[in-house]
C-alpha positions in Angstrom: 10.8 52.9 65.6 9.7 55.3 68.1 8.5 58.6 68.1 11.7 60.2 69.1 13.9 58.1 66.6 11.7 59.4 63.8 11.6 62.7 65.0 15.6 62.4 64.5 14.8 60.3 61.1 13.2 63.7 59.6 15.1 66.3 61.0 17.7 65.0 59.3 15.9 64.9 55.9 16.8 68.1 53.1 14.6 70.7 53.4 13.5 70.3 50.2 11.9 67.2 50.6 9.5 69.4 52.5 9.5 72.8 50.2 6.3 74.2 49.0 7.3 74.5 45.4 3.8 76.3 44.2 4.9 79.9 45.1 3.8 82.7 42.4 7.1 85.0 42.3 6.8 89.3 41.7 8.5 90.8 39.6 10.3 93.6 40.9 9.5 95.5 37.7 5.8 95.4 38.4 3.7 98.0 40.0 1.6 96.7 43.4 -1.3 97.1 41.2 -0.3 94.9 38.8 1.5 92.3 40.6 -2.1 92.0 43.3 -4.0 91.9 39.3 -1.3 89.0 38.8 -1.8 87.1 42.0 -5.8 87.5 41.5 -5.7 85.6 38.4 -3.3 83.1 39.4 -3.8 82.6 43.3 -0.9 80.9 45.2 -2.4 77.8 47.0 -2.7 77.2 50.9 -2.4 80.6 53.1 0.2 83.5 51.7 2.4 84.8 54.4 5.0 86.8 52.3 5.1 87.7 48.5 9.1 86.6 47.2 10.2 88.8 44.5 12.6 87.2 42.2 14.5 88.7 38.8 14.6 87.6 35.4 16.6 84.8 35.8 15.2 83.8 39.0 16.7 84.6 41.6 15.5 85.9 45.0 16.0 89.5 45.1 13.4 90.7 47.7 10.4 89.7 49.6 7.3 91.8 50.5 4.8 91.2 53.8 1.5 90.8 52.5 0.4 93.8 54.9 2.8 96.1 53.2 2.0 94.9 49.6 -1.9 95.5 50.5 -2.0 98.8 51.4 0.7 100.0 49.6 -0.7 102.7 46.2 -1.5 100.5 43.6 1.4 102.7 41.4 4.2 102.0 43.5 6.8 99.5 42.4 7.3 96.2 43.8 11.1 97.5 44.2 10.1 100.1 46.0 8.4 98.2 49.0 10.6 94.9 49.4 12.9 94.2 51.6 15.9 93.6 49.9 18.0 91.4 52.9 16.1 88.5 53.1 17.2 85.6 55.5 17.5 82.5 53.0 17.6 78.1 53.8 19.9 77.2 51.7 18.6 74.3 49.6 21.3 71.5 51.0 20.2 72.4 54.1 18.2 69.7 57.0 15.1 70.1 58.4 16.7 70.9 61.4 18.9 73.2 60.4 15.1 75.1 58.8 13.9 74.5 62.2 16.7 76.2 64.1 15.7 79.3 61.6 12.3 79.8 62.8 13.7 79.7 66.3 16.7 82.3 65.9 14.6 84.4 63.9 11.1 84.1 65.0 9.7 84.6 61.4 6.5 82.8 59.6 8.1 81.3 56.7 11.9 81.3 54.9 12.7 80.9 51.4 14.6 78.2 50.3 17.5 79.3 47.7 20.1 76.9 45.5 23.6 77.5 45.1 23.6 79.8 42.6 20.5 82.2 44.9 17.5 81.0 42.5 14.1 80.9 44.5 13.7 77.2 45.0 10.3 77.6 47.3 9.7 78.5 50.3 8.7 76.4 54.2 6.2 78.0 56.5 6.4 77.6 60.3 3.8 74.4 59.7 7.1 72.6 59.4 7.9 73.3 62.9 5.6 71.4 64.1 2.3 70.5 62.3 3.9 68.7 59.2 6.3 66.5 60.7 3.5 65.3 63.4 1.5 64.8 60.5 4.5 62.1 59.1 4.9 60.7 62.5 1.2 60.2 62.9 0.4 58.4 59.6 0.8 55.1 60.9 -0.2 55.8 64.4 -3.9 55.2 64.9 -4.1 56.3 68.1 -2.3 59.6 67.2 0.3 59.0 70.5 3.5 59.8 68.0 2.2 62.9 66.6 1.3 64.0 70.2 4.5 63.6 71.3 6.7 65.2 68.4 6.2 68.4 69.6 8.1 67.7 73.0 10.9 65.9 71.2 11.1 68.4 68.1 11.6 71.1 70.6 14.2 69.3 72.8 16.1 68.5 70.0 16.5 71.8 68.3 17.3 73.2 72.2 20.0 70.6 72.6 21.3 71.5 69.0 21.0 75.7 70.0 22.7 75.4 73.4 25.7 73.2 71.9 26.4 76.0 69.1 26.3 78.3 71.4 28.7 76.8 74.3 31.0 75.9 71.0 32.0 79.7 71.1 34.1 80.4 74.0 33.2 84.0 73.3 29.4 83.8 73.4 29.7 81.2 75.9 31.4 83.9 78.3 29.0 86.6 77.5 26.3 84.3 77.9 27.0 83.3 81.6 29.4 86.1 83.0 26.2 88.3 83.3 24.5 86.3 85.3 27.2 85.3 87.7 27.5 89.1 88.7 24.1 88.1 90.4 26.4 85.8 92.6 28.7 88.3 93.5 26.3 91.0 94.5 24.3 88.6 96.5 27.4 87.7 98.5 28.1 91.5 99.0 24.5 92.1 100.0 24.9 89.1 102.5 27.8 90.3 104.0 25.6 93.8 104.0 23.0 91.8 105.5 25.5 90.8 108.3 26.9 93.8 109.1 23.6 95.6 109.8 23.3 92.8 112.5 26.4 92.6 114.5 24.6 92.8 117.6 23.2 89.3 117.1 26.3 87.9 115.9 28.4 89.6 119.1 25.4 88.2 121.2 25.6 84.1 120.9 27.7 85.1 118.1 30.1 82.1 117.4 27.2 79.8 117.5 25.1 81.6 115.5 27.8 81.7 112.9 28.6 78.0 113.3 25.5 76.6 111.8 25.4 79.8 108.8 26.6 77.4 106.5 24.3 75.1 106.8 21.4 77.0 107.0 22.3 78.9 103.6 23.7 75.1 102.2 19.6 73.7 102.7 18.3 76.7 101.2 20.9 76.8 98.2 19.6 73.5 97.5 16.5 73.2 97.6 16.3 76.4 95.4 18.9 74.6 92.5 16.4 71.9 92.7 13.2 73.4 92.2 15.1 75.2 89.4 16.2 72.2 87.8 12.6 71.0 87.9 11.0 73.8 86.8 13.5 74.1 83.3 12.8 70.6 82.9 9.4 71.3 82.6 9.9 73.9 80.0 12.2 71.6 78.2 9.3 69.0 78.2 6.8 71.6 76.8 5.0 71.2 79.8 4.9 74.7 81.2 1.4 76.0 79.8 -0.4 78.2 82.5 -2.6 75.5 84.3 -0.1 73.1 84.9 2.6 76.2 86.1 -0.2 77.0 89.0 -0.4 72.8 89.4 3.4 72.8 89.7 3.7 76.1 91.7 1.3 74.1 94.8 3.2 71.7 94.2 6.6 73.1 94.8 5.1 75.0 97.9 4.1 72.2 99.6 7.3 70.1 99.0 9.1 73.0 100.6 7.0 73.2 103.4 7.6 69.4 103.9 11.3 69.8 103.0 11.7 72.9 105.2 9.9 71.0 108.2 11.9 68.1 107.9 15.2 69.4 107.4 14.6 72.3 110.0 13.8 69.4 112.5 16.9 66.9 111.9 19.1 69.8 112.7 17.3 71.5 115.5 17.3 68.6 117.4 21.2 68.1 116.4 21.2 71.4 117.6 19.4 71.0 120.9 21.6 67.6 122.0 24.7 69.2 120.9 24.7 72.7 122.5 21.8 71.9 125.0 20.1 75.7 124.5 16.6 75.4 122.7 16.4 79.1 122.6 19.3 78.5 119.4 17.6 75.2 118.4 14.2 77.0 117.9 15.8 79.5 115.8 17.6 76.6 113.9 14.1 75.2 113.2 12.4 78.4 112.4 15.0 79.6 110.2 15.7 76.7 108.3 12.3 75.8 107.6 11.1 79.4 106.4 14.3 79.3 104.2 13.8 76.4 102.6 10.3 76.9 101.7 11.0 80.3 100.6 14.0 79.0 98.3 11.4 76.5 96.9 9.4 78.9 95.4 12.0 81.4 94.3 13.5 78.2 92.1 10.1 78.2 90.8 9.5 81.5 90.6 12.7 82.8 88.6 13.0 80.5 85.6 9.4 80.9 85.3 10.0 84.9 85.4 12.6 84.0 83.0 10.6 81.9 80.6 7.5 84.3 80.3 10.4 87.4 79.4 11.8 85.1 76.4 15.3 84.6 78.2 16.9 81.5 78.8 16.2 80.2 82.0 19.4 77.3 82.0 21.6 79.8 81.9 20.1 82.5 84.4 17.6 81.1 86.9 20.8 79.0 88.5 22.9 81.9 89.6 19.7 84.7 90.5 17.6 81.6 92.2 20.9 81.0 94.5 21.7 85.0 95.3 17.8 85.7 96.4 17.9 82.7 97.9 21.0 83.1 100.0 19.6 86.8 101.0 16.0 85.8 101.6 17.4 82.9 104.2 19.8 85.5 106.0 16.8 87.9 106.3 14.6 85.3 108.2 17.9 84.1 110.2 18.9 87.1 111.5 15.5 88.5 112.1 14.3 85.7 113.8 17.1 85.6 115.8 16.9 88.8 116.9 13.9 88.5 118.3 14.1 85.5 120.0 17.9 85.2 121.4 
């Protein structure tokens, strides 16, 4: 079986194969003295992240940070500092349905709660990642699976997050009209752009204006590229900082190479076709600075993206393309300008 087939074998286990059962409960009745006198002479084993306050007949009614239990005054009631909504697994649910938690909600640990609310135990974020490595890697001498799980732990619960969320027409909507605004006020900007240089387009104009579409077509594409590249990276948990400054010379020089190649196929269609090399050399400067510079703005946005905590498949697309298109017009315009 390979790693990513068990990955799938345990994230489809119950949760509560994987609970940590050995959790000392508060009563909400105690004082913080007497519940840190309680936890003293009975100490919870491995690390304590939060203290779960249950009632008489066990079930979950609160749950306390260990911060705000420790420096509360020792008189105070247990009732008095917990936080009474607490976000519960229930106990029928999968281990990746635990693992979606601590990715929607960004906490440490959850409880785990049966039907009927009664504190069943309680999974830290070890789950995540650590524990089911630690399966993966038992029979793995070379510790290969457990290196990988990460990666395919992390792709799955993505895939799983995305799909509920394109289920909802609704959020769907919300979650992409935003960022296609960025298309239509890069279009308006571009025809800005244009208007602020009608003396190049009235000069040469018609054949300037015949090869705008495929000047901003080479940069559009390129840029949806290195964007695609760049999120796949993420997606592959291989965006840590070393290998984003690895990947960043990386993308730069494949522009440069792209932008020199492409900028020299259609110069020189340019220079047969119309016979002027004053046009084809602005073809060739054009398109090449483009393109490199859309390179490194596919890079540079889902990266931007990523290190903000937004989600780059949705949003680097449609802002890579808009400063792409506006960047490309910029050196287009300029440079012909000052050499038509």
């Amino acid at each position: 079986m390979t790693a990513s087939h068990a990955t799938e074998r345990i994230l489809n286990d119950p949760v509560a194969l994987h609970v940590r059962r050995e959790i000392t409960a508060l009563s909400p009745d105690w004082s913080v003295g007497e519940a840190l006198d309680h936890m003293r002479r009975t100490p919870p084993p491995g690390r304590v992240i939060y203290f779960y306050v249950t009632d008489s007949d066990g079930r979950l009614v609160g749950v306390v940070p260990t911060r705000r239990l420790l420096f509360a005054p020792p008189e105070t009631r247990v009732a008095d500092v917990m936080i009474r909504h607490v976000v519960t697994i229930p106990e029928a649910a999968t281990v990746l349905e635990a693992c979606e938690f601590f990715t929607l909600h960004r906490f440490l640990a959850f409880p785990v709660v049966d039907a009927d609310r009664k504190f069943i135990g309680m999974i830290d974020v070890e789950l995540y990642t650590g524990e089911l490595a630690g399966e993966l890697g038992a029979d793995d001498p070379n510790g290969a699976a457990a290196a990988r799980v990460g990666d395919d732990v992390f792709e799955i619960i993505g895939v799983h997050l995305t799909a509920a969320a394109q289920a909802n027409p609704g959020r769907a909507f919300w979650g992409r009209f935003p960022w296609l605004l960025c298309n239509i006020a890069g279009g308006l900007v571009a025809a800005g752009l244009a208007s602020f240089y009608d003396d190049v387009l009235t000069w040469k104009g018609a054949v300037l204006s015949l090869f705008i579409p495929v000047v901003l077509a080479l940069s559009e594409s390129v840029a949806i590229q290195s964007v695609t590249l760049t999120v796949g990276r993420f997606r592959a948990g291989t965006g840590d900082r070393k290998r984003q400054l690895r990947s960043a010379l990386t993308e730069g020089a494949t522009g440069a190479l792209l932008g020199a190649s492409t900028a020299g196929v259609v110069a020189l269609v340019a220079a047969i076709w119309l016979r002027d090399a004053a046009v084809a050399s602005v073809l060739f400067g054009a398109i090449g600075a483009g393109v490199a510079v859309s390179t490194v703005v596919g890079f540079a946005v889902p990266t931007l993206l990523h290190q903000f905590r937004l989600n780059p498949q949705v949003a680097a697309g449609p802002i890579s393309l808009a400063s792409a298109d506006m960047l490309t017009l910029l050196i287009y315009f300029n440079l012909a300008r000052t050499v038509l």
